[in-house]
C-alpha atoms as one frame of an Amber mdcrd trajectory, in Angstrom:
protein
  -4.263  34.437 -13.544  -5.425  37.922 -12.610  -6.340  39.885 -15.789  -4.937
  43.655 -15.605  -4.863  44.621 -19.692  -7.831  43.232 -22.329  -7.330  43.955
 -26.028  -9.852  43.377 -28.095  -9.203  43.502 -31.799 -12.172  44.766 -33.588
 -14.165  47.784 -33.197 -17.413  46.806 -34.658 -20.744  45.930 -33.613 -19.864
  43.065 -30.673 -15.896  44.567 -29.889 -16.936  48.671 -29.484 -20.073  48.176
 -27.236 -18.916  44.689 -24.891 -15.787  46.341 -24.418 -17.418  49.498 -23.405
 -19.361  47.374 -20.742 -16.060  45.617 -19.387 -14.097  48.768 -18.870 -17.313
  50.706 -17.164 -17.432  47.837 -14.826 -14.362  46.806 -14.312 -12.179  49.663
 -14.083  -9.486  48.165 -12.749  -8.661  46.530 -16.290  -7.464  48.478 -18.590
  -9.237  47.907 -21.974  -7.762  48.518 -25.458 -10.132  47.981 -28.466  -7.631
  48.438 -32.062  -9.097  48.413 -35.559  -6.851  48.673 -38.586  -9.526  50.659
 -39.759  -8.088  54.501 -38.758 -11.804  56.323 -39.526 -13.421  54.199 -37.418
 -10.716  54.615 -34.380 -11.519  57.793 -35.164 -15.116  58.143 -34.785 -14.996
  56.412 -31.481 -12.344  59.177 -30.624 -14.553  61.706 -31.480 -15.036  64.473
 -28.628 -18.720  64.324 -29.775 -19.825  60.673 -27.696 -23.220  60.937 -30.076
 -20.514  60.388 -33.377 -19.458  56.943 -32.387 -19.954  54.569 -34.854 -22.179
  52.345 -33.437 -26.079  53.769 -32.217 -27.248  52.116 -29.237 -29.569  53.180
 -26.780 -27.233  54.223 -23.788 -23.830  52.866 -25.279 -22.576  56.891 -25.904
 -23.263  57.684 -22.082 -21.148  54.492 -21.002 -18.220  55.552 -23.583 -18.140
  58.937 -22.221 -17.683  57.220 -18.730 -14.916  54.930 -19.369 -12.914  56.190
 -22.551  -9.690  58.087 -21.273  -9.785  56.335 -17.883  -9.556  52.971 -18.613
 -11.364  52.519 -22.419  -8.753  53.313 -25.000  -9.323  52.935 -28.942  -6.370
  52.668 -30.881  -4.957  51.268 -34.747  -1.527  50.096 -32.627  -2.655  46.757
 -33.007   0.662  45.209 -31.813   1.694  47.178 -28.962  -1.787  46.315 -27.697
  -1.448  42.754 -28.544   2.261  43.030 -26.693   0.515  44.259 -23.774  -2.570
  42.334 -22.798  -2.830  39.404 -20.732  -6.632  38.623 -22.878  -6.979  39.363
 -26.287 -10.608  39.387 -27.405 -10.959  38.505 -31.315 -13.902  40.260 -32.321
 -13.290  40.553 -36.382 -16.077  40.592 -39.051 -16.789  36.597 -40.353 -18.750
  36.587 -43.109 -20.022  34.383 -45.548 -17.572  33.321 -48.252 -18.012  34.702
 -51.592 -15.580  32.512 -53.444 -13.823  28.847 -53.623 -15.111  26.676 -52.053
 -18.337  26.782 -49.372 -18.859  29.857 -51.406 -22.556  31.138 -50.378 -22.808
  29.046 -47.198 -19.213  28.190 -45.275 -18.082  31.212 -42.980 -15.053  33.087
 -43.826 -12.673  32.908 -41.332  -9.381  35.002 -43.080 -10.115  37.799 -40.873
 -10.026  35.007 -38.328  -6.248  33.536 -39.260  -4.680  36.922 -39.760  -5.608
  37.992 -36.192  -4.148  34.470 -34.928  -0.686  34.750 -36.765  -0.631  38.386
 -35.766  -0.325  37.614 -31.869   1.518  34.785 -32.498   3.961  37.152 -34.205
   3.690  39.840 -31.614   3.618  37.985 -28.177   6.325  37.689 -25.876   4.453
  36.440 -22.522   1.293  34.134 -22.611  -1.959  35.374 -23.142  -5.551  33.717
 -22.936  -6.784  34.634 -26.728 -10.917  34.735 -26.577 -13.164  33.908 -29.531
 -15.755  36.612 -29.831 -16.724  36.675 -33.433 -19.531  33.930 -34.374 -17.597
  31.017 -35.502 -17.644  27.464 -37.046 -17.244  24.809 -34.374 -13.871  23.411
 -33.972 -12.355  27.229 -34.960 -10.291  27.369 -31.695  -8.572  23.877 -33.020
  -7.140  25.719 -36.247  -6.486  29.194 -34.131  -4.435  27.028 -31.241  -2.723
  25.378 -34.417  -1.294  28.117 -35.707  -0.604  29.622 -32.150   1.252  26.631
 -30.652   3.672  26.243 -33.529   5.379  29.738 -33.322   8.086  28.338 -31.852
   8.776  31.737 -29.809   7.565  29.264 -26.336   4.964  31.546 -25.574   1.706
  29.608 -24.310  -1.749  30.174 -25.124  -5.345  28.986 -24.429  -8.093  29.623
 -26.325 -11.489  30.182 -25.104 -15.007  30.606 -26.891 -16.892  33.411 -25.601
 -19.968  34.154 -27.980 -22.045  37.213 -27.755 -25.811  36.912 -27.534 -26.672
  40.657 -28.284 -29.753  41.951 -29.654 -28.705  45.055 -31.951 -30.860  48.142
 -30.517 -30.934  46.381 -26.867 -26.944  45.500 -26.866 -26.669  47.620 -23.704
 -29.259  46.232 -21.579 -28.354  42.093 -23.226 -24.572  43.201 -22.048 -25.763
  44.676 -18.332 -28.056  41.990 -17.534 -27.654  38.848 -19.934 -29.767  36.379
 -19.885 -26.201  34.061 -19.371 -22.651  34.383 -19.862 -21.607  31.496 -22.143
 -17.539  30.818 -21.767 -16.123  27.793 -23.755 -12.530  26.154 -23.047 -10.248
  23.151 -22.255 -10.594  20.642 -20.068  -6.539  20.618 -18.576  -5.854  22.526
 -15.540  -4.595  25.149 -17.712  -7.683  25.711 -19.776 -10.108  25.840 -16.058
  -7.421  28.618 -15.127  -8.421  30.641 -18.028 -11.922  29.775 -18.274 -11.790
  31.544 -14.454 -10.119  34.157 -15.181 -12.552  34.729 -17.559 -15.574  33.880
 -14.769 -13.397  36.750 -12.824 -14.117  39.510 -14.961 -17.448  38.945 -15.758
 -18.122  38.125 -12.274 -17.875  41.965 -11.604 -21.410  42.743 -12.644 -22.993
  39.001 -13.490 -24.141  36.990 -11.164 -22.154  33.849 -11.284 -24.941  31.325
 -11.518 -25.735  33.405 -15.113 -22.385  32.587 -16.199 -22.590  28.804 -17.832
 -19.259  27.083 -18.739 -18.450  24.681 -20.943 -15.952  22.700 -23.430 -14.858
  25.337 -26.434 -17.055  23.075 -29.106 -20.182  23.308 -26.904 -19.919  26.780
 -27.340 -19.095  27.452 -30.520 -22.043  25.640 -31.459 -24.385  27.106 -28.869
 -23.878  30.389 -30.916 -25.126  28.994 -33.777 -27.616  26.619 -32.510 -29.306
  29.852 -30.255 -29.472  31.932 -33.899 -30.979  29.204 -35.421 -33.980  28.413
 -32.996 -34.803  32.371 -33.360 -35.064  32.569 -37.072 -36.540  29.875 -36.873
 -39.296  31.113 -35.370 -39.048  34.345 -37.584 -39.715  32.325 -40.962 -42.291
  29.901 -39.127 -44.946  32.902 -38.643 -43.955  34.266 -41.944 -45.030  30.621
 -43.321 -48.265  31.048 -41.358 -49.038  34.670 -42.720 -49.153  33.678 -46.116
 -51.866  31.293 -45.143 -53.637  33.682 -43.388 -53.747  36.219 -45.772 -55.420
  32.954 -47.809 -58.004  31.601 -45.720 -58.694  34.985 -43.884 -57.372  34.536
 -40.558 -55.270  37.204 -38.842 -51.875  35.851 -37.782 -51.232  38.745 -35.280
 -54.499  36.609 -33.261 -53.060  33.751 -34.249 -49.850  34.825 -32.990 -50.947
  35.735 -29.846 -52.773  32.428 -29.716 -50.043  30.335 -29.831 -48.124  32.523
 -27.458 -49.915  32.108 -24.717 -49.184  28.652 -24.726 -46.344  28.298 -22.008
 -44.410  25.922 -24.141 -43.773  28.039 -27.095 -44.161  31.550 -25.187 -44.975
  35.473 -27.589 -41.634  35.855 -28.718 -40.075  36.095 -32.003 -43.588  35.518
 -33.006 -44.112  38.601 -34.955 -45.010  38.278 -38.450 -42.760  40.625 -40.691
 -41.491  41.136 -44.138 -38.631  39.037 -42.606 -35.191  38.688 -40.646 -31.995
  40.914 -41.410 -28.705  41.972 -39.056 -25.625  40.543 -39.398 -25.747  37.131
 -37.514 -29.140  35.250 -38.635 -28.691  34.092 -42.404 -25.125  34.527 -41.860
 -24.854  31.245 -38.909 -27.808  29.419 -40.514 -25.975  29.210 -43.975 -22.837
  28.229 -41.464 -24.653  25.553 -39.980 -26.159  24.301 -42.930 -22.233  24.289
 -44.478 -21.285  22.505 -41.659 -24.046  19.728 -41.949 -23.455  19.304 -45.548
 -19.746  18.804 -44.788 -20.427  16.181 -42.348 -22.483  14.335 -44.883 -25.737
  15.221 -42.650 -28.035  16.472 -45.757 -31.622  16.284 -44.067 -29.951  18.507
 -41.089 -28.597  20.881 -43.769 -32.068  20.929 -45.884 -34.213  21.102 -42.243
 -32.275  24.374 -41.753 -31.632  25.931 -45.271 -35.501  26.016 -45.557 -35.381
  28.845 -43.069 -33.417  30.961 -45.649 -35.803  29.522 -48.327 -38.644  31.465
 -46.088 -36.904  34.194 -45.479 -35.773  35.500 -48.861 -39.546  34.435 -50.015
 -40.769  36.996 -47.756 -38.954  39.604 -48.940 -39.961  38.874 -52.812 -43.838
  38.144 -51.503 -43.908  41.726 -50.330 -42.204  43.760 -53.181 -44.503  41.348
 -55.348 -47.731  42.447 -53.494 -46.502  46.077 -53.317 -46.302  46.069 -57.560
 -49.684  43.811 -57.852 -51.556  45.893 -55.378 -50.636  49.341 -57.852 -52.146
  48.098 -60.587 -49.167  45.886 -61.570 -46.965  48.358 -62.113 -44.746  50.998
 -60.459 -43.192  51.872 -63.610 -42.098  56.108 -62.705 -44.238  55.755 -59.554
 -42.655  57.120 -56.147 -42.652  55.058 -53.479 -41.823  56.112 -49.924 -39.604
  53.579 -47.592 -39.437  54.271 -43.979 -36.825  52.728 -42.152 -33.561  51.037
 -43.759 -31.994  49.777 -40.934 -33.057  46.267 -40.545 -34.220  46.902 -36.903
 -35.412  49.584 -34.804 -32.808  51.199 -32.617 -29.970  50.743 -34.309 -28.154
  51.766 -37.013 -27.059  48.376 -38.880 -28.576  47.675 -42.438 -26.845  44.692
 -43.094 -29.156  42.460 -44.604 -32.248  44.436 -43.856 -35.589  43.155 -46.141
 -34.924  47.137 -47.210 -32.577  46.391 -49.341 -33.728  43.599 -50.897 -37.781
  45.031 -51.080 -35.869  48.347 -52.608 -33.700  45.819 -55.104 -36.985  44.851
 -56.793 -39.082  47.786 -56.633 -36.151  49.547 -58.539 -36.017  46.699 -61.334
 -39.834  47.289 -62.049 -38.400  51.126 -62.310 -39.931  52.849 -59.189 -38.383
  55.548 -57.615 -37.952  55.342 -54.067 -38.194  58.098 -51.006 -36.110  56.572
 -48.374 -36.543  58.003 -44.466 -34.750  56.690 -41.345 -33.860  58.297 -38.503
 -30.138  56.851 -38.296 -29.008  55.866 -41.690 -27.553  58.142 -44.682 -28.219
  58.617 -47.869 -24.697  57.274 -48.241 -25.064  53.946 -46.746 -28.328  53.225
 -48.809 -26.984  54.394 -51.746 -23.784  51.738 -50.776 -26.112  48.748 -49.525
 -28.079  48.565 -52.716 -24.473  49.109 -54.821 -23.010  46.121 -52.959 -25.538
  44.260 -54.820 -24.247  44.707 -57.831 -27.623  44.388 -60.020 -27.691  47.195
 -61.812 -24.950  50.441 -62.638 -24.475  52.454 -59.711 -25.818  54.893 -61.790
 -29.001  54.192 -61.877 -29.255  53.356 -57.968 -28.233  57.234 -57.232 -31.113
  58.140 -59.977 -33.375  56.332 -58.867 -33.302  56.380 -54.945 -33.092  59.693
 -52.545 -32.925  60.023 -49.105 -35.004  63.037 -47.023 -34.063  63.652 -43.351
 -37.874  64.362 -43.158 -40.806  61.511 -43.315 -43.223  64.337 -44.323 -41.604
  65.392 -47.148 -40.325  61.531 -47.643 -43.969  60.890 -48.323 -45.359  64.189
 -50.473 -46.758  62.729 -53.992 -45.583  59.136 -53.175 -48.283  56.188 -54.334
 -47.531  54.139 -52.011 -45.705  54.012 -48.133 -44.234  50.508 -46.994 -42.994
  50.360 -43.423 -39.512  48.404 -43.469 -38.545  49.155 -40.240 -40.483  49.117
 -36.783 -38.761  52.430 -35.294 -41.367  53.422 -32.454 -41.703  57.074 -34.197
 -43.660  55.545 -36.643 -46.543  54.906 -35.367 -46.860  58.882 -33.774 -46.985
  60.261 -37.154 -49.471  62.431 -37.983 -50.914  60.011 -41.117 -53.911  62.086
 -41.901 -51.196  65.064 -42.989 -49.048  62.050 -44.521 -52.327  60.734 -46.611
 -53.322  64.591 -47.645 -49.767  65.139 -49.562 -49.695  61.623 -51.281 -51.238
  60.879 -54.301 -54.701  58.946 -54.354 -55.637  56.449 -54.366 -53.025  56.418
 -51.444 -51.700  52.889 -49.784 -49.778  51.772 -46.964 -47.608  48.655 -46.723
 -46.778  47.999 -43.099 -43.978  45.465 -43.602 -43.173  45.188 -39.165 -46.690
  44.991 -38.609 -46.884  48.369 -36.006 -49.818  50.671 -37.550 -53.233  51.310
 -36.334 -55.525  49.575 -39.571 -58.603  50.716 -38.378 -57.439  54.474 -38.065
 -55.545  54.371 -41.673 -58.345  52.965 -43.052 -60.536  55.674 -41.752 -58.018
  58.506 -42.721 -58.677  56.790 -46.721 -55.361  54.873 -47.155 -55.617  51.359
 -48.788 -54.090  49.953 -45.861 -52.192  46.081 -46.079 -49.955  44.489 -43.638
 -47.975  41.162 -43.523 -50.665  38.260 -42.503 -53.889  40.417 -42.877
């Protein structure tokens, strides 16, 4: 089957930017990305490339390329749907908040609505691709509900996971480290798996492109998320024990990195993990285990959430012990809210949760970050729902300026490792805060030696 028309439904983080990618280098197909949500359609409308939705280094260059010629964003969900011969699903799946797996299992309505909608819609067969992060055996309930439409329209399913590294999506998306494409084992389900090969094939070398049955890589997804935070939460064990005995885990980071078996990365001690994907697969996967009765599998992984959240509470802990015990009416400056450098995602950033407690010991907080609003922080720490909204807005502002982000604050922590950061001038910084004056460098990035020198009461993660 020669693909000609791709819809993808979703225009979030994975749809927006891997669709971008396909249409730049394949133009050829034409490429339809529809969200129900008409502000967003919008924003990736906008005349203005740099007011897309989505920040990524390079993504607004490769929009501007594509969009009108063969990238089109639309909310006509069906006539898209009617049209394509692939349908990416690419829909948000988080974890449930009610019933039951509530906390853990992933929430797949999002999932189901898309299915029965092109199984409503379709009139000619169409190879339907799982993009989101899902459970494994997800393409068993989505063929389900696809095969018994009883309109005799055929469909495969095929699991295509993303591997993208928010601030880096555009380089992961050119050159990935593989192409991971899931399906059946019947003649029919090889045809669609190459079809697939086919349009990746037009900038990825083939050997990069690894196929597979559709549980293989479902899993793999998961599996790949875990091993990294993993890794995230195992140095964050080991700085706590540094900061103990006196050892530095940034050498003892390195250390252990130059060993060729473990290798330097995701070895970076932090105030922990955020983004979209890690917590939200681990709690998956430990859901799934449970479900299959496999409890030392599900309490092997659940500790890596256990270290995680422990992180974040160890450093809004040290952050009230180190002033005096209390930051009762004391202004502390944050910068960085989103939950990674060069992007502009906050979901589940150790911001929000550092911020969370700092506010129930009654600081005010002096939030700066080069990509997120005042809105947005204002909304992550509402979605919380600890406290009246109220009292968030009073107690929390936002300054488009780190300078002024800082003037008469007690205390600086560094939630997010945006590469500004570290150019700062910190002797200005330390003049306009109050003294003593501290730093808390949550990601790990400042010069001690020189803050020290300056006068700040400098601490980071491990030290």
């Amino acid at each position: 089957m020669k693909v000609t028309k791709i819809c993808c439904i979703g225009a979030g983080y994975v749809g927006g930017p891997t669709m971008a990618i396909i249409a730049q280098k394949c133009p050829q197909i034409q490429v339809t990305v529809v969200d129900l949500n008409a502000e967003r359609i919008a924003a990736w409308n906008d005349e203005d490339v740099n007011n897309i939705p989505i920040y990524e280094p390079g993504l607004s260059e490769i929009v501007k390329e594509a969009r009108g010629r063969n990238l089109f964003f639309s909310t006509e969900v069906d006539a898209a749907i009617d049209a394509a011969d692939m349908i990416f699903i690419s829909v948000n799946t988080p974890t449930k908040t009610y019933g039951k797996g509530k906390g853990m299992a992933a929430d797949l309505k999002y999932i189901e609505l898309c299915a029965r909608q092109i199984a409503r819609v379709s009139k000619s067969n169409k190879i339907v691709v799982e993009k989101s992060t899902l459970p494994v055996r997800t393409a068993e309930a989505i063929k389900s509900i696809l095969d018994n439409t009883g309109n005799g329209v055929k469909f495969q399913i095929l699991s295509n996971p993303e591997f993208l590294a928010e601030g880096t999506a555009v380089q992961d998306l050119l050159q990935p480290d593989r192409i991971l494409i899931g399906g059946d084992t019947t003649e029919e389900g090889q045809k669609a798996i190459q079809a697939l090969v086919e349009v990746y094939a037009n900038w990825v070398p083939e050997n990069k492109i690894l196929t597979t049955n559709v549980w293989s890589s479902e899993l793999s997804k998961l599996t790949a998320n875990a091993f990294l935070a993993q890794r995230i939460s195992s140095i964050n064990a080991m700085s706590e024990l540094c900061e103990k005995t006196g050892a530095d885990v940034n050498e003892v980071a390195r250390a252990i990195g130059m060993d060729s078996r473990i290798g330097p990365k995701f070895l970076k001690a932090s105030v922990g993990f955020g983004g979209s994907c890690f917590q939200k697969d681990i709690l998956n996967l430990v859901y799934i285990a449970k479900s299959y009765g496999l409890h030392e599998v599900a309490d092997y992984w659940e500790q890596v959430i256990i270290m995680n959240d422990h992180q974040k509470r160890r450093f809004s802990g040290n952050i009230v012990k180190t002033l005096y015990n209390t930051v009762s009416d004391k202004k502390i400056a944050f910068l960085g809210w989103a939950f990674k450098k060069d992007t502009n995602d906050t979901r589940e950033s150790a911001a929000i949760y550092v911020a969370d407690d700092l506010i129930n010991e009654n600081a005010t907080l002096a939030i700066y970050d080069p990509k997120v609003s005042h809105k947005k922080v204002l909304a992550d720490l509402d979605y919380l729902e600890t406290r009246a909204t109220s009292v968030n807005a009073e107690r929390v502002q936002s300054f488009g300026n780190p300078y002024q982000a800082c003037e008469g604050a007690h205390a600086v922590a560094v939630l997010t490792e945006w590469d500004e950061f570290v150019t700062y001038d910190w002797q200005k910084i330390y003049e306009a805060m109050q003294k003593p004056a501290f730093v808390f460098d949550g990601r790990n990035i400042l010069d001690k030696t020189s803050l020290e020198k300056i006068g700040f009461v400098y601490q980071a993660i491990g030290s």
